[in-house]
N, C-alpha and C positions, 0 to 999 in steps of 0.2 A: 466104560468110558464113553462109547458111541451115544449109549442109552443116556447119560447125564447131558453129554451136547447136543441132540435130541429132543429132550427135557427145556433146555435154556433157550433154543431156538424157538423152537413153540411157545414158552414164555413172553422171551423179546419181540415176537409177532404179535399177541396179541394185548400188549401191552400197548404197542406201538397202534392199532387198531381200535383199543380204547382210547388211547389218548387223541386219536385223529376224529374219534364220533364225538369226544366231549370238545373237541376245538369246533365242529361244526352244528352242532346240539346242545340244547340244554333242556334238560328232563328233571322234572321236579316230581317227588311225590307228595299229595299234602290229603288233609282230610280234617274231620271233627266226629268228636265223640260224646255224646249228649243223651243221659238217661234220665229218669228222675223215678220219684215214687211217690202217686196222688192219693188223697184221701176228696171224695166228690162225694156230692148231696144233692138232690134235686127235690124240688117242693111236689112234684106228682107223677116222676114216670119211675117202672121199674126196671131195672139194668139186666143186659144181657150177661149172663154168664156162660163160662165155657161145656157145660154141662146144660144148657137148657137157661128159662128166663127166671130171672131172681123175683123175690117179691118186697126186698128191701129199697129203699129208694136212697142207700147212701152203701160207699160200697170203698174199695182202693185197688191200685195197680199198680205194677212196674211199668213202666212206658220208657222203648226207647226213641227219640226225636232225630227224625233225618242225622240217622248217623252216613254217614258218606266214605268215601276214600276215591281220591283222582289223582291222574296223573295228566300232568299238560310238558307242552316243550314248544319250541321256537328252533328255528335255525337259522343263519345269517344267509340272503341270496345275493345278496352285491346290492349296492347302491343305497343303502340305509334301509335295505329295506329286508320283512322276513316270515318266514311262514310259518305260521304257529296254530298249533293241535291241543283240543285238550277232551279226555274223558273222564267224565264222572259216575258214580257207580253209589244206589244206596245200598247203605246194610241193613240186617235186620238178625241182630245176634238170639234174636227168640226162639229162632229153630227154621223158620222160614226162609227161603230163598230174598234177596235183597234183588234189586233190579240192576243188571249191567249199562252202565251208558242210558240211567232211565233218568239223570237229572244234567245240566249244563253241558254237553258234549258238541263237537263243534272247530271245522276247520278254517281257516282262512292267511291274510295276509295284512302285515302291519309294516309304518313305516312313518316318513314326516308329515304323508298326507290323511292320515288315522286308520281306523281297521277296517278289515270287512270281514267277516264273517257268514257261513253258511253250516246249519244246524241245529242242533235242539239247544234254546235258549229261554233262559227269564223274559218277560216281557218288560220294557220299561215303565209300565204303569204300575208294575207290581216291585219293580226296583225300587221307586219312587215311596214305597211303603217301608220294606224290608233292608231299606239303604238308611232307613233316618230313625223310624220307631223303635222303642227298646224291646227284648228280653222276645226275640223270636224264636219259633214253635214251644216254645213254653205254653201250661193250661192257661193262662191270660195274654195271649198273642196279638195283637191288635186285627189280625185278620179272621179273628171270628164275628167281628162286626163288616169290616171296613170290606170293600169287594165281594159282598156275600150276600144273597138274597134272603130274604127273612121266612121263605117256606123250605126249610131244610137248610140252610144256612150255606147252602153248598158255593164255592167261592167261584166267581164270575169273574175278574179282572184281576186276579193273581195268580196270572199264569205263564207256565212251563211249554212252550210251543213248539213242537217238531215243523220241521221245512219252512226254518224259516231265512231269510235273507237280511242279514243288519250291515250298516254304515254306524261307526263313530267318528268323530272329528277329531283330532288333536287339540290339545288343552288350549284354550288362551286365556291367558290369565286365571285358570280355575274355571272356565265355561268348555262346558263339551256337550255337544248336541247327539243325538243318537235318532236313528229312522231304521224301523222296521217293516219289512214286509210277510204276511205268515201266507202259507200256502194252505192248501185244502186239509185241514184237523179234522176232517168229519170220518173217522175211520169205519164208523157202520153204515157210513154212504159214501163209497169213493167216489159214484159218479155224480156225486154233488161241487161239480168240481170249482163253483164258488165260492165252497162254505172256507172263511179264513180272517184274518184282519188285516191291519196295519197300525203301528204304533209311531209317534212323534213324541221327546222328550228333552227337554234341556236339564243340566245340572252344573250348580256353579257349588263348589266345593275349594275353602280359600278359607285358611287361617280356623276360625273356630264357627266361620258359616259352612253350611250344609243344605243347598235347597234342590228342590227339585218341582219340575212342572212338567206334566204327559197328558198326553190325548192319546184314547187308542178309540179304533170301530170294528169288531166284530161282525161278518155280513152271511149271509147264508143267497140261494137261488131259490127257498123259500120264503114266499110270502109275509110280509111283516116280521121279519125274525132275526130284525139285526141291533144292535146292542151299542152304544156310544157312553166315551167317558171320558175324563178327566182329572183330574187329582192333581193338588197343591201341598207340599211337603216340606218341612224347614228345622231345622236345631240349632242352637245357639251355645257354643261350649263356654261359661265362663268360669272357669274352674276357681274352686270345685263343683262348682252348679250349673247343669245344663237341663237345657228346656226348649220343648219341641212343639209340634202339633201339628196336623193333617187335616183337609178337607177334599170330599171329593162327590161328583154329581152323578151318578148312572141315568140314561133314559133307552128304557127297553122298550119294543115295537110289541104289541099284544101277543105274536108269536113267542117270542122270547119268554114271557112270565111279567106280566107288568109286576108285581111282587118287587121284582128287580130295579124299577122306574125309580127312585130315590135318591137321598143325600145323605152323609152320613162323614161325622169330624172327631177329631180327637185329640187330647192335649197331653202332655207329660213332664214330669219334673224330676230332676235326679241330684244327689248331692253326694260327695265321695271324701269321706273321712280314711285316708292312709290308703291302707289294700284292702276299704270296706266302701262300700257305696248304698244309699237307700234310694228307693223310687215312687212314684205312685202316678200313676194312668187313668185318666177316665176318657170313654171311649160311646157316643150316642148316634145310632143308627136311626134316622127320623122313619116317618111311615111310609110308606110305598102311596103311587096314585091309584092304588086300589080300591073301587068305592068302599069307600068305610071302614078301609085303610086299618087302623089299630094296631099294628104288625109292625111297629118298631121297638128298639131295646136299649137297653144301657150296659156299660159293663166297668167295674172299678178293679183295681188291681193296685197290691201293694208287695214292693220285691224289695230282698235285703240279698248284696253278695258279698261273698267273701273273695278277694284273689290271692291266691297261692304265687303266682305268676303270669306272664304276659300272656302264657295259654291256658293257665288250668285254674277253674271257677269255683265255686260250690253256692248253691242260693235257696234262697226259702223263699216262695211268694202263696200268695193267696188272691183268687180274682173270683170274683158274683158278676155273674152276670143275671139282669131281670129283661125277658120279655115280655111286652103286649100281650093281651089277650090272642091274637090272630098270628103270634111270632112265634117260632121254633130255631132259634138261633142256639147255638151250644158254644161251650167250650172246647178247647182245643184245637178247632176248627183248621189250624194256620200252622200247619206241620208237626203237631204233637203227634205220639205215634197213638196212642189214646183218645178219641172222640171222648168228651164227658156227654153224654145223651143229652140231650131237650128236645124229643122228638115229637114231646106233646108242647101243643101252643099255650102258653102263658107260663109255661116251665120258668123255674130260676135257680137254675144250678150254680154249684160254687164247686169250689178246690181247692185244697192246700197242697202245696206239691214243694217236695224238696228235692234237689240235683245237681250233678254235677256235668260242668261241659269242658272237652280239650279242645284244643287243633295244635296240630302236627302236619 
C-alpha cells in the first residue's frame, strides 16, 4: 500500500511539474523530409563515382534535400513580452553524420516592439529568394543561377551566417523590415577580424502580394575583397495562378572574383488544378565584367506536383540548364543534396528528378 502512495505521489508531482513547464513554455518540434531520385546528362563532363571517375556523361542518384529536424520554444517574461530559442539540425539518412545546430539556431527576445535575435541565421537577401521562388533544393532551384558566381557556381549571397545580430520590426499592415549585422565568418582567419557583413531588408507580404527588397555588403580587412548586392523579389497569387519573378545586381572588388560582378533575373508561373499544380521557371544569369566576359547561362525548368495533403507532396520536374563558353554553373547548386556537375565551362547539364517532400 505505502509502495502504491508512493507510486501516485511521484505521479501527481510530476504531473503537476509538466503541467507548470507547459504554462510557462511552449516547445514545438517540427522538421521536413525531402528526397528525390535524378536521372542527369551533361553535354561534356564525366561524373564522379563512388568507386573512382566514371566515363559516362549521364548517370542517376538518390539525393536526399536538406532534410532537417528542429525544435524552438518561447516562454512568456511579463509585459508582452518573451524569450524564444530555436535549434535546427540537418539530416543526412545516407549513412553520414547530419550536422547538429548546422542550419537556423538562435536565441533571442520578442514582443510589441519586434524581435531580436542573436545566432546562426538565413541572411535576408537569401530570404528574399527562397521566401518567394518555387520548388527549393530541388535539381532546378533558382539558386543555381541567382547568387552564384559563374566559375563554380558556388553561391555568394544565399547565405547561412553564424554571429550574427538581427532586428525585425512588428508587422504594419503586412511590412516588416529586418537589419542584420554578421560578425567575423572568416573561420580560417580568425584574426581577420573584419571579415563579415550587414544585411538591410523590407518585405510586405498582404493578401495574395509577396515582395521583398535587400541590400547586403560582404567586407573583409583585405584589400579590394568586398562584395555588395541587392535583389527585388515579388509573387502575385491569383488562384489558381500565380506568378513571380526576381532580379538582382552583385558588384565584386577584384579581390572577391570579378566573375561575381554581375546581374542575373528570373521569372515563374504556376497553375493548380485541385491537389495538382503545374509550373515552369526560367532563370538568366547575364555575364560577369570579366574582360570577355562569355560566362553567363540560362536555365529552364518545368515541375508537375501532386498533393496528398497540406504536408505531404510528390513531384516530377525536369530543368537544363546551358552555360557560356567561359560558365561552369551546375545543377543543384541551391540545397539539393546532389550537385549535377558542370565543372567544365560551357557544360549543359539537365535532370529529371522525381520526389517526395513532408513537414511535420
Amino acid at each position: 500500500m505505502n509502495k502504491k502512495l508512493l507510486a501516485s505521489a511521484i505521479g501527481v508531482a510530476l504531473a503537476g511539474a509538466m503541467a507548470t513547464g507547459a504554462a510557462n513554455a511552449d516547445v514545438k518540434i517540427y522538421g521536413k523530409i525531402h528526397s528525390s531520385y535524378d536521372f542527369y546528362s551533361s553535354s561534356n563532363t564525366s561524373y564522379a563515382c563512388d568507386t573512382g571517375t566514371c566515363t559516362d556523361s549521364s548517370g542517376s542518384a538518390l539525393s536526399n534535400n536538406a532534410w532537417r529536424i528542429g525544435f524552438k520554444g518561447s516562454e512568456d517574461i511579463g509585459g508582452g513580452n518573451a524569450f524564444i530559442w530555436q535549434v535546427e539540425n540537418s539530416l543526412n539518412p545516407n549513412g553520414s553524420s547530419g550536422s547538429w545546430a548546422g542550419r537556423n539556431t538562435f536565441a533571442g527576445f520578442r514582443g510589441g516592439w519586434g524581435t531580436f535575435l542573436a545566432g546562426r541565421h538565413d541572411s535576408p537577401i537569401k530570404m528574399a529568394d527562397t521566401h518567394v521562388m518555387p520548388w527549393n533544393d530541388t535539381v532546378g532551384d533558382s539558386r543555381n543561377l541567382l547568387g552564384s558566381s559563374s566559375s563554380g557556381g558556388s553561391n555568394l549571397i544565399n547565405q547561412r551566417f553564424s554571429r550574427v545580430l538581427a532586428y525585425m520590426t512588428p508587422s504594419f499592415n503586412g511590412f516588416t523590415g529586418m537589419a542584420v549585422w554578421v560578425g567575423n565568418n572568416n573561420a580560417s582567419n580568425p584574426s581577420n577580424t573584419k571579415a563579415g557583413g550587414w544585411d538591410l531588408a523590407g518585405n510586405y507580404k498582404n493578401g495574395p502580394i509577396n515582395a521583398w527588397l535587400a541590400y547586403e555588403k560582404q567586407f573583409s580587412d583585405v584589400s579590394n575583397s568586398d562584395l555588395k548586392a541587392w535583389r527585388l523579389s515579388g509573387s502575385y497569387d491569383f488562384a489558381p495562378f500565380k506568378v513571380g519573378g526576381i532580379y538582382e545586381d552583385l558588384s565584386a572588388d577584384s579581390g572577391y572574383g570579378l566573375r561575381a560582378d554581375r546581374s542575373a533575373w528570373g521569372l515563374f508561373g504556376k497553375m493548380g488544378m485541385g491537389m495538382n499544380s503545374f509550373g515552369l521557371a526560367y532563370y538568366k544569369a547575364n555575364s560577369s565584367s570579366v574582360t570577355g566576359g562569355n560566362d553567363g547561362a540560362d536555365q529552364w525548368v518545368i515541375n508537375a506536383t501532386h498533393k496528398f495533403s497540406k504536408t505531404t507532396n510528390v513531384y516530377a520536374q525536369y530543368a537544363k540548364l546551358s552555360n557560356d563558353n567561359n560558365a561552369s554553373f551546375h545543377l543543384g547548386n541551391g540545397g539539393h543534396g546532389e550537385n549535377i556537375p558542370g565543372a567544365n565551362a560551357g557544360d549543359s547539364p539537365s535532370a529529371f528528378s522525381v520526389g517526395f517532400i513532408h513537414h511535420f
